[in-house]
Structure formats: C-alpha cells, structure tokens
C-alpha positions as CSV (number, residue, x, y, z in Angstrom):
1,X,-121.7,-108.4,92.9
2,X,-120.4,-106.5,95.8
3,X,-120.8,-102.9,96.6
4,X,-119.6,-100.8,93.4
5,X,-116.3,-98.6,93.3
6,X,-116.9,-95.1,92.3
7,X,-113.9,-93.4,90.6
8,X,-113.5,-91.2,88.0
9,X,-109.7,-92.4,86.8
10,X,-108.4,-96.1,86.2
11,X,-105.8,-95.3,89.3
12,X,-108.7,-94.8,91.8
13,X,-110.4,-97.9,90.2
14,X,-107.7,-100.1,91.0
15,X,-105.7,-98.1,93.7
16,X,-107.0,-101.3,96.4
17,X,-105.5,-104.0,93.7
18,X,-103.1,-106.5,95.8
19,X,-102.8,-109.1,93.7
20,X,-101.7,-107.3,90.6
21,X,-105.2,-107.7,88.7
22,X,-105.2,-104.6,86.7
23,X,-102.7,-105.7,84.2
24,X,-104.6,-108.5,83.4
25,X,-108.0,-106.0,83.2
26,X,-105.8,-104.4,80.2
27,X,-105.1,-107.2,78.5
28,X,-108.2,-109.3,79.0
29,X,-110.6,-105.7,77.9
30,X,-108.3,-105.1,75.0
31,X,-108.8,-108.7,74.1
32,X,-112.6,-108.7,74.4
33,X,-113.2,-105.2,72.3
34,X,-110.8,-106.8,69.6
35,X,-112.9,-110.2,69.2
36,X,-116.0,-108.9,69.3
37,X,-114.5,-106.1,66.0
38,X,-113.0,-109.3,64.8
39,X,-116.3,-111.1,64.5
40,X,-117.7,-108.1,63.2
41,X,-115.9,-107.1,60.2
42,X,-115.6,-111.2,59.3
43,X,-119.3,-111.0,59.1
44,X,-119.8,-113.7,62.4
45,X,-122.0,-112.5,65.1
46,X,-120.3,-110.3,66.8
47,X,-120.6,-111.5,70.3
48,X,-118.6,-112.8,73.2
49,X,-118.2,-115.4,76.1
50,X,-115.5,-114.8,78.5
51,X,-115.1,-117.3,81.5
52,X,-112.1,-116.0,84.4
53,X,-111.4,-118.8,86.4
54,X,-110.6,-118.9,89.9
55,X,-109.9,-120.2,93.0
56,X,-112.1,-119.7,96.2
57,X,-110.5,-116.4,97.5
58,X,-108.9,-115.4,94.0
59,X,-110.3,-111.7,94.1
60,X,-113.0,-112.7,91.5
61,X,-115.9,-110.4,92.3
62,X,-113.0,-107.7,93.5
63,X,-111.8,-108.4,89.6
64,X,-114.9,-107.8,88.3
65,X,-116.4,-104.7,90.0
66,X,-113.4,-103.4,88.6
67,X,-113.2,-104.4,85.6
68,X,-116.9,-103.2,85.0
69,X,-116.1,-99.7,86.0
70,X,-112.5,-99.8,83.6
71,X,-115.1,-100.5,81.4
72,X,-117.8,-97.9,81.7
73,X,-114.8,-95.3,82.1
74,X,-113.3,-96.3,78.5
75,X,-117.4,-95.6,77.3
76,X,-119.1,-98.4,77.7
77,X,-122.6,-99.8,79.0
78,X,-122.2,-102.4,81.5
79,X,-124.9,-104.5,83.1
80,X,-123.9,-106.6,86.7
81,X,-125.4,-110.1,87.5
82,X,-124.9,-111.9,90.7
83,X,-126.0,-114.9,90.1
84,X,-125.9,-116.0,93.9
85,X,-128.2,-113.3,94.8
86,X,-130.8,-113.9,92.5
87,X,-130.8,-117.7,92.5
88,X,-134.5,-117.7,94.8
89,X,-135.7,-117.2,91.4
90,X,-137.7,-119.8,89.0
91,X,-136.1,-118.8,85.8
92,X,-132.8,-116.1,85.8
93,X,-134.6,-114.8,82.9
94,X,-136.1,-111.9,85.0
95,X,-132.9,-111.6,86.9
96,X,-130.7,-111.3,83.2
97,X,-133.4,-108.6,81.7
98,X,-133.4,-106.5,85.1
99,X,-129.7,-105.9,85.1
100,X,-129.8,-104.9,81.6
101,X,-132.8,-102.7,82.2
102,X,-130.5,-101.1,85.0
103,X,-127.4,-100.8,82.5
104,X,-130.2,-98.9,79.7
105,X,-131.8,-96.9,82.3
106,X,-129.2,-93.7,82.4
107,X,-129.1,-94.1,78.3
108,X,-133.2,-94.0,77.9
109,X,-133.5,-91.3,80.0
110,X,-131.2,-89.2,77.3
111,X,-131.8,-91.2,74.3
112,X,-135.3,-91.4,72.9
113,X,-133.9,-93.8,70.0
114,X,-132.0,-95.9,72.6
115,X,-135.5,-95.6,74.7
116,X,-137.7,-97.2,71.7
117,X,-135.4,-99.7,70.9
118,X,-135.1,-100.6,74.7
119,X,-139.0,-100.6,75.5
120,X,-139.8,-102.8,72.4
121,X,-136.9,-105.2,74.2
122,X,-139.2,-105.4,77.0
123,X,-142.5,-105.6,74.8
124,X,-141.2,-108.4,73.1
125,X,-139.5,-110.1,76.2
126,X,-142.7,-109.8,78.0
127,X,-144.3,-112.4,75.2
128,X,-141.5,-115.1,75.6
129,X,-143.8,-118.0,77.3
130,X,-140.9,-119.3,79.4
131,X,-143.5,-122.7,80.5
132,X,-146.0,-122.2,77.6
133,X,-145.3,-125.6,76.5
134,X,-145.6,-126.8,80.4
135,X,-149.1,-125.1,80.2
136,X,-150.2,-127.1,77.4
137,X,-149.5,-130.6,78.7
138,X,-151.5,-129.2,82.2
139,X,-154.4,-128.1,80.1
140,X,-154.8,-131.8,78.0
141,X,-153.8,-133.7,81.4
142,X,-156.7,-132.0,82.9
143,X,-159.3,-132.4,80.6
144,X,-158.3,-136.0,79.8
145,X,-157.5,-137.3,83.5
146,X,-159.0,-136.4,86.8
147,X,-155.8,-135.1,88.3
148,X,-154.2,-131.8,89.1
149,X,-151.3,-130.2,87.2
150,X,-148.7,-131.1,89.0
151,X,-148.9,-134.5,89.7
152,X,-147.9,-134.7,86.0
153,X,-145.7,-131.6,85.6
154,X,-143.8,-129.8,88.6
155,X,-142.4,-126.7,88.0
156,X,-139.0,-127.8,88.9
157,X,-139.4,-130.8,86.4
158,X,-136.5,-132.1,84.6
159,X,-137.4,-134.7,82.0
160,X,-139.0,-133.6,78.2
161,X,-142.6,-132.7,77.9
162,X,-143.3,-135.7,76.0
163,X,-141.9,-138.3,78.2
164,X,-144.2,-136.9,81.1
165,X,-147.5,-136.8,78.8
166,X,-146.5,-140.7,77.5
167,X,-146.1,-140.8,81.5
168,X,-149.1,-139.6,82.6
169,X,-151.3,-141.2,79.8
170,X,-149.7,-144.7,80.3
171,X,-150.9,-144.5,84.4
172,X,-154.0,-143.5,83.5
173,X,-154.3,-146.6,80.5
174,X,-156.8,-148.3,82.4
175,X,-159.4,-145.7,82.6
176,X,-158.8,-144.3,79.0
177,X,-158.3,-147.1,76.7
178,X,-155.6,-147.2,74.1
179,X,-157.7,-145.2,71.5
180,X,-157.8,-142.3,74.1
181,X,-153.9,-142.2,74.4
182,X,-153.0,-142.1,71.0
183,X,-155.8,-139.0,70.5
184,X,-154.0,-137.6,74.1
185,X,-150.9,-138.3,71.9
186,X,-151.5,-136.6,68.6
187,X,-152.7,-133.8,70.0
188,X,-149.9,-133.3,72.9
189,X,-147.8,-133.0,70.2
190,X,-149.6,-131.3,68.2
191,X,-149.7,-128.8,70.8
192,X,-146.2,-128.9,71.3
193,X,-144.8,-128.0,67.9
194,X,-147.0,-125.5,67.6
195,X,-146.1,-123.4,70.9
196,X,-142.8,-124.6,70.0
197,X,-143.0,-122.5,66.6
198,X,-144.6,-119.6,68.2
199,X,-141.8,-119.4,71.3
200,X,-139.2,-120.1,68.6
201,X,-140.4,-116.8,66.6
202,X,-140.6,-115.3,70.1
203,X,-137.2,-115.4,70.8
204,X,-136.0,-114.8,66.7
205,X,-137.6,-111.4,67.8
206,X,-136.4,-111.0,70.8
207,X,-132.8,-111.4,70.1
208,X,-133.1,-108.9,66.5
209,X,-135.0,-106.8,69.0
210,X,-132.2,-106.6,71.5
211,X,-129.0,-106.4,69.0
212,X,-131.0,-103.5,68.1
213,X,-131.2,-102.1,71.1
214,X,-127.7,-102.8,71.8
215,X,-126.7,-100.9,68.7
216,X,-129.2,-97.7,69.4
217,X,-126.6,-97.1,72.4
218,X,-123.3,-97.8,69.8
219,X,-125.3,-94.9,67.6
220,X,-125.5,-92.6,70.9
221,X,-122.1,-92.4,71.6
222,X,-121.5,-95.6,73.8
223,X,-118.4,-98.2,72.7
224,X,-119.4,-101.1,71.8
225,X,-119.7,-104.4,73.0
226,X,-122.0,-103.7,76.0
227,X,-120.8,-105.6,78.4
228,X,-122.9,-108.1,80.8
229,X,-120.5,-109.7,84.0
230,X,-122.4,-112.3,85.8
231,X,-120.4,-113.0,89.2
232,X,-120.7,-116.0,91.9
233,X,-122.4,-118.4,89.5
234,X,-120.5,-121.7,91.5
235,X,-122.1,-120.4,94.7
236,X,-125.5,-121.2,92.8
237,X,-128.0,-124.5,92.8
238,X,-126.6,-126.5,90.0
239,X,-129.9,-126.3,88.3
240,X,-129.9,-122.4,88.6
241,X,-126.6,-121.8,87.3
242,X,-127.1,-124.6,83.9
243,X,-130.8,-122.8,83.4
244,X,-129.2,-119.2,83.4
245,X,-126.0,-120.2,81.1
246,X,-129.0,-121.9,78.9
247,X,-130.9,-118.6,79.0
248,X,-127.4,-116.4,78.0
249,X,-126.8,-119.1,74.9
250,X,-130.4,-118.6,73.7
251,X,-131.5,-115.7,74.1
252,X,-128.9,-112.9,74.9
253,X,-125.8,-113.7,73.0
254,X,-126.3,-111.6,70.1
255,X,-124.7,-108.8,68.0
256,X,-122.5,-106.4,70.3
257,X,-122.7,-108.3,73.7
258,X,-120.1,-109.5,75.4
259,X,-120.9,-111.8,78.6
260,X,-117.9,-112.2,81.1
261,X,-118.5,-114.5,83.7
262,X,-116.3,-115.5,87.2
263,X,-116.4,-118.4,88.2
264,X,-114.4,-121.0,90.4
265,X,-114.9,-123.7,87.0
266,X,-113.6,-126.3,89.2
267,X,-116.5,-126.4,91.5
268,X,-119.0,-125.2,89.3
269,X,-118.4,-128.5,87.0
270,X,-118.2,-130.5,90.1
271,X,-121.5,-129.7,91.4
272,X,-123.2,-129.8,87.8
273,X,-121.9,-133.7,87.4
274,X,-122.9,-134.2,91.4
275,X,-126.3,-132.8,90.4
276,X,-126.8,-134.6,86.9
277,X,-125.4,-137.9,87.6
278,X,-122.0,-140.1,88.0
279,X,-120.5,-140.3,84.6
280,X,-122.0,-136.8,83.3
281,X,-119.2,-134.8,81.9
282,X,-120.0,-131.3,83.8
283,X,-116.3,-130.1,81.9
284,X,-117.3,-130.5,78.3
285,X,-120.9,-129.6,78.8
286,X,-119.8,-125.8,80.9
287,X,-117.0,-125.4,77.8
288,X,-120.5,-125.0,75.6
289,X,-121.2,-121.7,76.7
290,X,-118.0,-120.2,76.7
291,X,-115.7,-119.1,74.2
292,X,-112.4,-118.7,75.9
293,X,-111.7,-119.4,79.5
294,X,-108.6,-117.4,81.2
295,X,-106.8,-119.1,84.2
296,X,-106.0,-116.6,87.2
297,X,-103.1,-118.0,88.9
298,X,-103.4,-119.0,92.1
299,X,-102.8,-116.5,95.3
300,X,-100.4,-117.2,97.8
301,X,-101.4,-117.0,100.9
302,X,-99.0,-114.2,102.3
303,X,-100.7,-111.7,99.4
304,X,-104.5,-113.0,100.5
305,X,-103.3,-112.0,104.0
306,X,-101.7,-109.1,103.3
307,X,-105.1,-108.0,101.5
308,X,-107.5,-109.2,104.2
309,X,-105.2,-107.4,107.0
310,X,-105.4,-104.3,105.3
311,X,-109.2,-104.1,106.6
312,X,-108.3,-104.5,110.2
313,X,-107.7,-101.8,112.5
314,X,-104.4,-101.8,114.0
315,X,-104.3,-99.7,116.2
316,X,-106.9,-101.8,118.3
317,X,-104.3,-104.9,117.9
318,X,-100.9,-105.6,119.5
319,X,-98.7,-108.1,117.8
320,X,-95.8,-109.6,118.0
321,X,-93.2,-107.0,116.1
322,X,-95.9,-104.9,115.0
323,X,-96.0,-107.0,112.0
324,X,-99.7,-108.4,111.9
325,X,-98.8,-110.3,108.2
326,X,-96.3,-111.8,109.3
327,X,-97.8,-113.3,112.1
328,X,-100.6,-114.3,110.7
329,X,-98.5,-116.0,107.9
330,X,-96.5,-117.7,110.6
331,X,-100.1,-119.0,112.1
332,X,-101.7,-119.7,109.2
333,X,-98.5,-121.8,108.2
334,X,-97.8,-123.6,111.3
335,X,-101.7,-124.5,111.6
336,X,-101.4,-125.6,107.7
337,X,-104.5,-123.3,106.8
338,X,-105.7,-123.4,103.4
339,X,-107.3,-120.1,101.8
340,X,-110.8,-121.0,102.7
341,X,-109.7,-120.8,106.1
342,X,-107.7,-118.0,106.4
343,X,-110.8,-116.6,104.5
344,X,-112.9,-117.7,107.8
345,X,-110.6,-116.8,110.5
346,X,-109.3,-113.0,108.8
347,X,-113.3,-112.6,108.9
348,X,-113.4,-113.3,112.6
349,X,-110.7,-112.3,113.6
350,X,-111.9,-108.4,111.6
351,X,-115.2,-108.7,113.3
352,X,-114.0,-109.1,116.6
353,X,-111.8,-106.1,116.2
354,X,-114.5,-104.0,115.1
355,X,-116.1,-104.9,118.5
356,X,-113.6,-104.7,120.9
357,X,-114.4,-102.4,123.2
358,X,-111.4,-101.6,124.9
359,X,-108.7,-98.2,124.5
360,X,-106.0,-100.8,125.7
361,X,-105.8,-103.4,122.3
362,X,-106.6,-106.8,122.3
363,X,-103.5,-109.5,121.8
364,X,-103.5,-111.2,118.5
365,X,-101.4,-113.9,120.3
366,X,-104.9,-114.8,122.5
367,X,-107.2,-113.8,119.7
368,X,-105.5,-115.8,116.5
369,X,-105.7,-119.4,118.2
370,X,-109.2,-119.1,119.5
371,X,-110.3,-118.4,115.8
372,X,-108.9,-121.3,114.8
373,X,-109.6,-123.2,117.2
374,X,-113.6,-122.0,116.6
375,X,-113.3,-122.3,113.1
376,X,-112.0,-126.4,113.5
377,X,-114.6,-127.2,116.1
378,X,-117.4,-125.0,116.3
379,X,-116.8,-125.2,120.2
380,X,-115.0,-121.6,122.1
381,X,-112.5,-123.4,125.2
382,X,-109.2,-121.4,126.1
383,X,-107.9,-124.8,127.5
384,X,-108.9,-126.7,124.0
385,X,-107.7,-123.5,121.8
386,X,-104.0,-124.0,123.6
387,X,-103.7,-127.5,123.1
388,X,-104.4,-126.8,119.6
389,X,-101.3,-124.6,119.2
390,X,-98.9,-125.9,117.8
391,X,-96.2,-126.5,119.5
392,X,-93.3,-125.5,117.1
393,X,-94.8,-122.3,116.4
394,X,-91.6,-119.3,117.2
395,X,-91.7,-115.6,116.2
396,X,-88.6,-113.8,116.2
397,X,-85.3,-115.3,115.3
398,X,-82.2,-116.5,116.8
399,X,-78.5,-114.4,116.6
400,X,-74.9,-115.7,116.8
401,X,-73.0,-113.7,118.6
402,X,-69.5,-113.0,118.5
403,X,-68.0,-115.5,120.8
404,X,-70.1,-118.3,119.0
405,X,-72.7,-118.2,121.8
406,X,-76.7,-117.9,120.5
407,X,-79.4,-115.8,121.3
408,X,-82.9,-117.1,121.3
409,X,-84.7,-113.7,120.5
410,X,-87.8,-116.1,119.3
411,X,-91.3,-115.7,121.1
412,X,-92.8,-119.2,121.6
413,X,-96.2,-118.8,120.6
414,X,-98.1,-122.4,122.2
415,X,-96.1,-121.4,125.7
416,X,-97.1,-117.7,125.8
417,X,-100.8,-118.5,125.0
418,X,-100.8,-120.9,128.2
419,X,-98.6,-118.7,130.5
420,X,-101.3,-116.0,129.3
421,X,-104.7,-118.3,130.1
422,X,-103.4,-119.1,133.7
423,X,-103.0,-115.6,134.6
424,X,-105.9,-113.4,133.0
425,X,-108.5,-114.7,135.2
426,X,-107.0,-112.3,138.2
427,X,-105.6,-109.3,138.2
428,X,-103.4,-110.4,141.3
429,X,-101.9,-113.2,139.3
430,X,-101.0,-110.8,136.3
431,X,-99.6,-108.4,139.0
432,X,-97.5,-110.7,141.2
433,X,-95.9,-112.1,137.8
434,X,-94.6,-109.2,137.1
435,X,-90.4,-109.7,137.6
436,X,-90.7,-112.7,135.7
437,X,-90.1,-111.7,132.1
438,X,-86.3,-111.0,132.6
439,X,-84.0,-112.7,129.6
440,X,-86.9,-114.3,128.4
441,X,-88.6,-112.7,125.3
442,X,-91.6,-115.4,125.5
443,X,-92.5,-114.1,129.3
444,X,-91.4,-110.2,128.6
445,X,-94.1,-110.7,125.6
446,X,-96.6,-112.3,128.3
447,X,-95.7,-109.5,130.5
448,X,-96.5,-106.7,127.9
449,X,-99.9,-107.9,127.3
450,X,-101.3,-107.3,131.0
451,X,-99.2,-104.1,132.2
452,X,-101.5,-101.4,130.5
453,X,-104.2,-103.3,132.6
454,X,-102.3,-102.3,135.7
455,X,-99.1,-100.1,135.2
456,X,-99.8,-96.7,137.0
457,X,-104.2,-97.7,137.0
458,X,-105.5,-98.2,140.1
459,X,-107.7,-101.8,139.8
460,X,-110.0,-104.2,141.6
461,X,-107.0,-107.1,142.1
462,X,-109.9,-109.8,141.8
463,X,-111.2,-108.7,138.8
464,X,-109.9,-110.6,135.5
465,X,-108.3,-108.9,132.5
466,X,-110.1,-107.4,129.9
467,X,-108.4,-110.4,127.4
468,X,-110.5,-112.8,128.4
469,X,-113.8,-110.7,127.2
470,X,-112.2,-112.4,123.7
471,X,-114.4,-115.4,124.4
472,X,-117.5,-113.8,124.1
473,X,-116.4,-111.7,121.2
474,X,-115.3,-114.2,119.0
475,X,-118.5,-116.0,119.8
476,X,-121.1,-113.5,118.1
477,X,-117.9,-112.9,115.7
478,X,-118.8,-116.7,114.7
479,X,-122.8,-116.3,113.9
480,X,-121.6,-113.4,111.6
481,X,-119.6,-115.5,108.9
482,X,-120.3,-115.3,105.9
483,X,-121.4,-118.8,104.2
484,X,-119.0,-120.9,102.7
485,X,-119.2,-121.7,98.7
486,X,-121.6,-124.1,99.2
487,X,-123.5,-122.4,101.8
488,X,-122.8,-124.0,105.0
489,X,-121.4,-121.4,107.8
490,X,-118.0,-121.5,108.1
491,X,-118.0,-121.9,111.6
C-alpha cells in the first residue's frame, strides 16, 4: 500500500478523488457491513471476499488507502497488505499475521481482553507447521537414501508429498530392493496423515482462536467486520499471489472478517494460467476465493491526466495556452498513448520538473516528445525525438472571419520542436531569429520560449540555452521509473 492519508472527516479522506471513487466507497462499504450481518443472523459464517477489479492505472491502491481509512473513521479495525512488497517471502503467512498484528496493536494496548485473545492468536499461529509434512519426507529420505534433503524436496516444490517420496524411492530401487520401498511407503504415509491430523487441528484452532479475537475488538467498542485489504497482488510471482489467496481461504476467512482485495483480474489470471500451464483455467480457479468481484470502469485518459498533472509544478512549466491537460491530451492522443504510457511519461516528465533547475521554466513543447521518444526507445536524440512527432499534431484552433477569410491561430507542434532544436545550441542563433515570429503563432511560440534567456540579460552569445539541459534531465528522470506491472522498467 502506499503512504497512508491522515484525516479526521470523510471530505479530507477523499478531497484528492478525480475519478469519482468515493461514491462507489459508499456503496461498496455499505455492501460489505450488510453481507457480513447477513451471513450472521442466517447463521453462515459471517465472512467476506471482495475482489475490485481494475485496470493498470485505475486508482486501485488510491481506492483503497481510502477506503481503509472511510473505514477505520466509521469504527472499524483495518489491517493493510501489499502483496508486492512482501512477495521476497517463502510463505505470505508471516506477511498476513504481521499486518493484522499491526491492525490489533492500538486495541491491545487498551484492551486486556482484546490483548489475550490476540496473544493466544499468535501462540497458536506460532504452532501451524507451514512444511511439517516437507520435514517428514526429508527425515525418511535421509535415513533410507544417502542423499540430502533437497535433491528430493525443494522448498519451492510444486508437486504432492507423495509423488516426490514414490519419486525418490523408485531412483533409488536398485540399492533398496522392493521390500524397502513398500516399508519407505507405509511409513511416508503414515507419517503424512498423521502431521496432516495434527496441522489440520492446528489450524481448527487457529481460526476459533482468531474469530475470537476478532470478536474481543466487536465487544470493545470496534464495528465489525474487521477489515483486511490486500493491494498489488497481480504485480506478484504467480506462485506468491495463488500461495497467499490459499493461505486467506484456509486460515483467515472466518467469523467477522472481511478481506477486500485490488487487483487488475485480467493479468492476475493471465499470469496464473502462463505460470501453471496452457489450458489451465486461471479465471475459474481466482473466482474460488472470491465472493463477489466489482468492475471499476475504465478511466479515460483526459481524467488520468488531469490527476497525474495535478502533481506537477506549474509554475516551473510553460505551455502552450497555459493549459498543461490539454496538451498533454493532445500528445498523448496524437502519439496514440495507452494508460501505461502516459503512466511512464507523466512520471518523467514530474521528475524532471522537480529537477529543473532553472527560475526561467522549461518548455513542455521540448520536454513532452523527448519523453516519449525515451520511453519508445530507451535511447535520448533531439534529432530522433523530432522525427518522432507527429506531424499532424496542432494546438490552438482556426477562426472564420467575417469576410469568409480564415485564421490559422494553431501552433504546429512537430515544426516548433525542429525550429526550436536548430536554434538552442547558440545563444546568437536564438537572438538573430528574433523578428521572425510575426503572423505566425508556430514561430511567435518558438520565439517565446528563448526571449527570457536573453530579453533585457546580458549573455555569453556562444553559450547554448538552458533548454537543451532537458537531455540530461530526462536521462536520470529515466533510471528513476517506477517498474512496470510485471517489473520490467518502463524505460
């Protein structure tokens, strides 16, 4: 999860929502408290599986954080997983039971019946043998073959316990002799039903043990369901994400809890089926775990814009208008960017702001192509970048005027970039050119880029304009890009 939002009203919560998200908080909260009452007074365990789907770029996390504190603010307990983040780990187990010990910490603190029930949680979390049955296939392999553990078991392993004992026994036949294998047999299995019986009572335990705990906060004032939001589980390993929705169905869906996940459902069921196999249903195996998926719509680019300009400073930009959305929407249009994209090139065209150095802005006209012309190629040229415009980008419009004549008040955006890049790298150049913008809003545009640089400043005429420092900027902008969905860097 991202950085939280502290607010003490649902206005503050929400006062950065662009994309009209808090209705559907309302609704979807509403929703949630009544099913879990539903299930409740029917007698059903009262529990709840909630999966938002999204697009990349649909304001998930943003929907979330939020959500969570809507939450907490209408008094209840609410426990943040990103699944991203923690996906280093073996098992998401730990990851799960360390949110939740964050979401109890405030409560045990004032509770000592919420702290009891919560520290026999842990007690009896703590004796949940997450390999014990892996252990007891490395013990028999060992004292029946002269090899280590994990050339028969690797931690990462994917088939049954059984298949890789009747694996390892059947390579090692020849040394053993059949007798040996079926003794290896009966008592691998042997051992397995019986740690299977003890982790089985394990988790019984556990899961009374936590509804327990879950209701000790219900009894000290908190609202029930406590709610657990796990966030950025398609960003995860495929194995990662299936092992933590496993570990939500088996051991933390019980009475009171209500899990509400994020997720881009798309991708996450591509990557499952890519990971498990052609012809491996990733769809019908994700719609185990949940009980009701809800379907954001998708964003239009203009409102992602609108939201990711918001962050940029504009008073270190100079536009076309003064109307940094719309030219951006005009780029992103004319370039046919998709929202991953504009995701990519707001983010370096932000952090490149950020850095500029200059009290005279930087031109969005220079900066915006070279983004995208990084962001396609991985390679920074101001000769490649303005072959890459296109050509039938305009800004502005045209007017009729009385006598049927028209006016071209349009700025043509590939010919200002290359009037621009033949003239920055000397301040003489920029200077001598400076009667040729008359009746022509393209070159008047060129023309106000440079005369800051110049107008009334004494300067070294050899020197070239501070525009062309946007190379190097957009550069180091590029090695600070967040990762793509699947992890690759967008640049």
């Amino acid at each position: 999860m991202g950085e939280m939002v502290e607010a003490k009203t649902t206005e503050q919560i929400w006062e950065a929502d662009r994309l009209d998200r808090r209705q559907k908080a309302d609704f979807l909260y509403n929703f949630i408290v009544g099913e879990v009452a539903k299930r409740k007074r029917l007698g059903r365990r009262s529990s709840y599986s909630l999966n938002i789907d999204a697009e990349w770029g649909g304001g998930k996390s943003f929907f979330l954080e939020r959500f969570g504190k809507q939450a907490e603010l209408e008094g209840h307990v609410v426990a943040y997983v990103n699944a991203w983040k923690d996906d280093h780990a073996g098992d998401p187990y730990i990851a799960i039971m360390a949110a939740i010990d964050r979401a109890f910490a405030p409560h045990v603190k004032k509770d000592s019946a919420v702290k009891t029930a919560w520290k026999t949680v842990k007690s009896n979390g703590g004796r949940i043998a997450v390999k014990a049955a892996g252990g007891a296939i490395r013990s028999l392999a060992k004292k029946h073959f002269d090899i280590t553990a994990d050339d028969i078991l690797a931690d990462d392993a994917d088939h049954s316990l059984v298949s890789e004992a009747a694996e390892a026994a059947i390579d090692s036949s020849i040394e053993t002799g059949v007798a040996e294998i079926d003794k290896l047999f009966d008592r691998t299995l042997e051992a397995l039903i019986g740690q299977f019986q003890k982790t089985d009572k394990a988790i019984q335990t556990f899961r009374e043990k936590l509804a327990a705990a879950v209701a000790a906060l219900d009894k000290s004032g908190k609202k029930a369901p406590f709610f657990v939001l796990v966030d950025e589980l398609d960003r995860c390993r495929p194995s990662y994400a299936v092992h933590l929705l496993e570990r939500i169905k088996h051991l933390f869906e019980v009475d009171g809890v209500a899990f509400v996940f994020a997720t881009n459902s798309q991708q996450l069921q591509h990557s499952i089926a890519g990971a498990y196999g052609q012809g491996f249903d990733g769809f019908t195996y994700l719609k185990r775990f949940f009980d009701r998926t809800y379907i954001f719509s998708a964003v239009s680019a203009k409102r992602r814009i609108e939201e990711l300009c918001a962050t940029i400073d504009s008073k270190k930009v100079r536009v076309p208008d003064d109307d940094m959305v719309e030219f951006i929407t005009s780029g992103c249009t004319s370039y046919g960017l998709d929202l991953r994209a504009i995701e990519q090139v707001l983010e370096m065209i932000e952090v490149t702001v950020s850095a500029w150095p200059h009290k005279i802005p930087l031109d969005l006209v220079l900066l915006f192509p070279l983004c995208v012309a990084f962001y396609r190629t991985g390679e920074l040229d101001w000769a490649a970048a303005q072959r890459s415009v296109p050509s039938s980008w305009f800004i502005g419009q045209t007017f009729m005027q009385r006598d049927g004549s028209q006016v071209d008040r349009r700025i043509n955006i590939h010919r200002a970039f290359g009037s621009a890049i033949t003239l920055f790298d000397s301040m003489d150049k920029i200077m001598r050119n400076r009667n040729s913008a008359a009746d022509d809003r393209t070159a008047d545009y060129v023309h106000g880029v440079f005369s800051p640089e110049w107008n009334g400043v004494s300067v070294l005429r050899t020197a070239p304009s501070i525009q062309t420092g946007l190379l190097d900027l957009v550069a180091n902008a590029g090695g600070l890009v967040t990762p793509n969905k699947d992890g690759s860097e967008a640049a």
